[in-house]
C-alpha positions in Angstrom: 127.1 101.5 87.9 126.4 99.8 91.3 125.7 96.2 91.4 124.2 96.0 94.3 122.4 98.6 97.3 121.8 98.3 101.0 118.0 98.8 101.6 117.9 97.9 105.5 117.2 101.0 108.0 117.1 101.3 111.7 113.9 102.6 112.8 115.1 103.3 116.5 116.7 99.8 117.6 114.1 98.0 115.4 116.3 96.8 112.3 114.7 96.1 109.2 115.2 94.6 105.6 114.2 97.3 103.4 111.9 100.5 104.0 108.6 99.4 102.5 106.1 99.1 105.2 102.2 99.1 104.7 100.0 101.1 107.0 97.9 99.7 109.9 94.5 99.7 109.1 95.2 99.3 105.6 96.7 95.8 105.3 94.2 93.7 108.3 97.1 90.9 109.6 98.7 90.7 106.3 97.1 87.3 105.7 94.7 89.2 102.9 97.4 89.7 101.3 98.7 86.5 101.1 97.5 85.5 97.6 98.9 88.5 95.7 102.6 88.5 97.4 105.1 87.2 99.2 104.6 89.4 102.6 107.9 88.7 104.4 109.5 90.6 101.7 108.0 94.2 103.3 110.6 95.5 105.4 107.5 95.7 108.2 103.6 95.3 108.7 102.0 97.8 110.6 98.9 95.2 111.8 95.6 96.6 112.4 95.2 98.9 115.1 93.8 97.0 118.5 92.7 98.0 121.5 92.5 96.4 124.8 89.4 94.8 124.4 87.4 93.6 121.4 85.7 96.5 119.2 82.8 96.4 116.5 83.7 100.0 115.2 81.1 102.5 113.8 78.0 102.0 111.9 77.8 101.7 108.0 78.2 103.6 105.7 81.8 104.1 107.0 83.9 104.3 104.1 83.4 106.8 101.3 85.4 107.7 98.0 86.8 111.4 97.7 89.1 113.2 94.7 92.1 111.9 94.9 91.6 109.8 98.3 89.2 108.2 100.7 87.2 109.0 104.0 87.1 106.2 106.2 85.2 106.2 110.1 85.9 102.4 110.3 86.5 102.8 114.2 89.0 100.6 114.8 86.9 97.5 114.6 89.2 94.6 115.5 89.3 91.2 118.1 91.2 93.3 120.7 95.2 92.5 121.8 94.2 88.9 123.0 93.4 87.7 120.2 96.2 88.8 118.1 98.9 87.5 120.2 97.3 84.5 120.3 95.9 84.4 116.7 97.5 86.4 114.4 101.0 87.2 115.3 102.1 83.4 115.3 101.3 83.1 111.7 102.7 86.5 110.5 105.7 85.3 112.8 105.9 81.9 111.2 106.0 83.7 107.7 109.0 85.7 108.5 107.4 88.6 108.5 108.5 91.7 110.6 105.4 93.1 112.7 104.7 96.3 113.9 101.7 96.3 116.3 99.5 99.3 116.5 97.6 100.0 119.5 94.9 102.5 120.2 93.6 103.4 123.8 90.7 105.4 125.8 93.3 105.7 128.7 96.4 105.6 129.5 96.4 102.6 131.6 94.7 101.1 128.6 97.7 102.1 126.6 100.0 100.4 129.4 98.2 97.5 129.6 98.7 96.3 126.2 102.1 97.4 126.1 102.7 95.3 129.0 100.7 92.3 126.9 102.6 92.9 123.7 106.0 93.4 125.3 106.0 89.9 126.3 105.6 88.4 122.8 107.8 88.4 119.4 106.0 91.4 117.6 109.3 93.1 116.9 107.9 97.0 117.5 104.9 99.2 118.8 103.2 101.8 117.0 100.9 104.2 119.5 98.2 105.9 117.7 97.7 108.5 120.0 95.0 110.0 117.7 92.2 108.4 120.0 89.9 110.1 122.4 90.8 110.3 126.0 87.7 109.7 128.1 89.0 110.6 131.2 89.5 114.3 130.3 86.4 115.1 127.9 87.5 113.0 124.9 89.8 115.0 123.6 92.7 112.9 121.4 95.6 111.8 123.4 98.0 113.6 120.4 97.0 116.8 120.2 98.0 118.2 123.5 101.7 118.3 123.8 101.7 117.8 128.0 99.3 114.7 127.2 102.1 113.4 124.5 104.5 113.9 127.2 103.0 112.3 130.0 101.0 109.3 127.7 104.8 108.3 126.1 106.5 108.4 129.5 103.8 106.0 131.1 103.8 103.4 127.9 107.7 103.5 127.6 107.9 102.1 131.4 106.7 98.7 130.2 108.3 98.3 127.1 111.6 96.9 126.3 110.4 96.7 122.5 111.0 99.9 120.6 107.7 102.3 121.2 106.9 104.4 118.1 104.7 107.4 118.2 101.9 108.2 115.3 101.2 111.8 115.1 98.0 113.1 113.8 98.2 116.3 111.6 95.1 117.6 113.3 97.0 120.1 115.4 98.3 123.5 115.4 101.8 122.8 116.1 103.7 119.3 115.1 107.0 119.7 115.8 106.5 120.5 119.6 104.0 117.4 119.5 106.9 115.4 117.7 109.5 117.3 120.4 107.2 115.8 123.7 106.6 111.9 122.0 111.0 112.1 121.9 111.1 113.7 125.7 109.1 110.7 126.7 111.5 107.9 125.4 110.0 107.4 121.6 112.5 105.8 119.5 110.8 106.5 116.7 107.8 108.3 115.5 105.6 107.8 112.4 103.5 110.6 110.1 100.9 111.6 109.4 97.9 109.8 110.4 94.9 110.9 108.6 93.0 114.3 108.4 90.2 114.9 109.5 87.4 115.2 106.8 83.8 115.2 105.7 81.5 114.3 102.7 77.8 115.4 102.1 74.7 113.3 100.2 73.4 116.4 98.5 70.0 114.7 97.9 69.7 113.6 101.3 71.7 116.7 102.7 73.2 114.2 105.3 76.6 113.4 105.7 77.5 110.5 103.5 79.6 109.0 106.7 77.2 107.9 109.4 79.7 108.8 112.4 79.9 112.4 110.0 83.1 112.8 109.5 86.1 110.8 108.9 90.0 110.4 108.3 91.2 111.5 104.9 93.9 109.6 103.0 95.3 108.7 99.3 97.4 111.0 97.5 95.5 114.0 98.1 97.2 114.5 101.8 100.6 113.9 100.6 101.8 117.7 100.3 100.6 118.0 104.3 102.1 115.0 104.9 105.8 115.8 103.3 105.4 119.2 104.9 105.1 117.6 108.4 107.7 115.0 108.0 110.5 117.8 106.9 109.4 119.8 110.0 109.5 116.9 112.4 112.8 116.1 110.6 114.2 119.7 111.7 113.3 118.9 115.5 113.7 115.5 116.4 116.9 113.5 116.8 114.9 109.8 116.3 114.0 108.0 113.1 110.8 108.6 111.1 108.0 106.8 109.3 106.5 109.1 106.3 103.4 107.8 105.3 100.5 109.9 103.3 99.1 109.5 99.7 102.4 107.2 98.7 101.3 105.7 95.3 105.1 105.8 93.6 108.5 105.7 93.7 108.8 109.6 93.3 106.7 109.9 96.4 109.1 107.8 98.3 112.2 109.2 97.5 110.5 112.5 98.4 109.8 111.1 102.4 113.7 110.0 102.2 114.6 113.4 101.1 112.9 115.5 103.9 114.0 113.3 106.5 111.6 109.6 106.5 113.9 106.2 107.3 111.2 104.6 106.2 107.7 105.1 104.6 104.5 103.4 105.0 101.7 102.5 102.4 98.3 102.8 102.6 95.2 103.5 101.0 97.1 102.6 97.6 97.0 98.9 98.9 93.2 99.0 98.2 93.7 100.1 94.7 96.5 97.7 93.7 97.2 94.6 96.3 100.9 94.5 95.0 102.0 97.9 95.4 104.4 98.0 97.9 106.8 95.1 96.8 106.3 96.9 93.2 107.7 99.9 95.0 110.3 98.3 96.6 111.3 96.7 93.6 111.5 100.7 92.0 113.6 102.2 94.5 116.2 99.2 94.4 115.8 100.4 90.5 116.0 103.9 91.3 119.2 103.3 93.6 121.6 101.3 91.0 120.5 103.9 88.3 121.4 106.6 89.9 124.8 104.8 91.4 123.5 105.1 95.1 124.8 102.3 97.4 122.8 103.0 100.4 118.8 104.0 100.6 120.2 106.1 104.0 122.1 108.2 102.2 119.1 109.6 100.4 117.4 110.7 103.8 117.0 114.4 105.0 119.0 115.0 101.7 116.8 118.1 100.3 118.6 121.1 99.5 115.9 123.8 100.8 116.2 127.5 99.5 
């Protein structure tokens, strides 16, 4: 039996320890988390998503309970990129942690100003969420146009050094030729699936229980779109992936790994149980010397498809 594993990956230039990371929007600046684990253990936080400027988000009630999941229309409230970099990533720095910085946009130049802001500091990575509305053509998200994927990756890649990962909504027809466009434009890595769109209804007021209507779905019940998406992006795309969808066990990671994730990302199960993800971690390392596996990367894009 095997003593010892290898659990670091390369998401696209951007080496890490292990592939546990947790979802932005789910884990604030990691500093929440502070009093339930050791965070510089995650192989990578995925910090709240920011935006150029500080945002209040959407009005209450903006968080609602489903089967097997949650609705959230939080609205990416956050203290903008400023404050971050001069805030919050010098802690999370000084704790050894890893950080991923996710960053949401109106525009494109929006988009290349922050990159141009974040490239200049030690976050080790950018995630784009290109799941936000353009309003310079009709607000229509940035990600669900292929041309727009194209064009919005190419523009953000010109000020970054740091390696630029993409975050793919599911909310389109095709993925893989969205997936296809984010690698044409100089992604080194892309990460999937960001949530689904979804609604909830107050029977007794016959209103929508969200006050923005509708919401992102996530928690376990998304996890069969989301495998199905990864292993599709997989099959098209020669850079690194970051599965992320409804992971709640070690199962559910080793099924990213087998249709083609480096890595996978945590989420809404971090609101259930504050400890999850080194828990998981601790599992796979488990799972690995069980079943006399040396290297988490040889587990990835291993499924044997009929």
């Amino acid at each position: 039996m095997t003593k010892s594993v290898n659990l670091s990956v390369d998401i696209g230039g951007l080496k890490i320890n292990n592939p546990i990371t947790t979802a932005s929007g789910t884990y604030g600046f990691g500093r929440e988390y502070e009093n339930y684990m050791d965070i510089s253990k995650l192989g990578a936080i995925m910090v709240k998503g920011l935006t150029l400027r500080p945002r209040k988000g959407n009005k209450t009630p903006r968080v609602v309970e489903t089967a097997s999941g949650m609705l959230n229309s939080v609205g990416l409230e956050n203290p903008g990129v400023e404050y971050f970099v001069e805030n919050e990533l010098p802690y999370l720095k000084k704790k050894g942690v890893t950080v991923i910085a996710n960053i949401s946009g109106n525009s494109i130049e929006e988009y290349c100003e922050m990159s141009r802001i974040l490239d200049k500091t030690s976050c080790d990575a950018i995630e784009m969420n290109i799941s936000c509305p353009n309003v310079k053509q009709g607000g229509v998200a940035f990600g669900t146009d292929k041309d727009v994927v194209l064009k919005i990756t190419k523009k953000v890649r010109k000020y970054l050094t740091k390696p630029l990962i993409v975050k793919l909504s599911p909310n389109v027809t095709d993925i893989k030729e969205i997936a296809v466009s984010a690698e044409k434009g100089g992604a080194d890595g892309i990460s999937l699936i960001n949530t689904l769109l979804g609604m909830a209804v107050d029977i007794k007021t016959r209103r929508p229980i969200l006050r923005n209507n509708v919401g992102g779905l996530s928690g376990p019940a998304v996890k069969p779109v989301a495998i199905r998406m990864v292993w599709q992006v997989k099959s098209a795309v020669n850079i690194p992936i970051i599965g992320m969808g409804g992971i709640s066990s070690v199962e559910d990671i080793i099924e990213f790994l087998l249709v083609g994730a480096s890595a996978v990302s945590i989420g809404t199960a971090n609101f259930i149980n504050p400890k999850i993800s080194l828990e998981l971690l601790e599992e796979l390392e488990k799972y690995l010397i069980e079943n006399d596996i040396r290297d988490v990367n040889e587990l990835v894009g291993q499924i044997k498809i009929y």
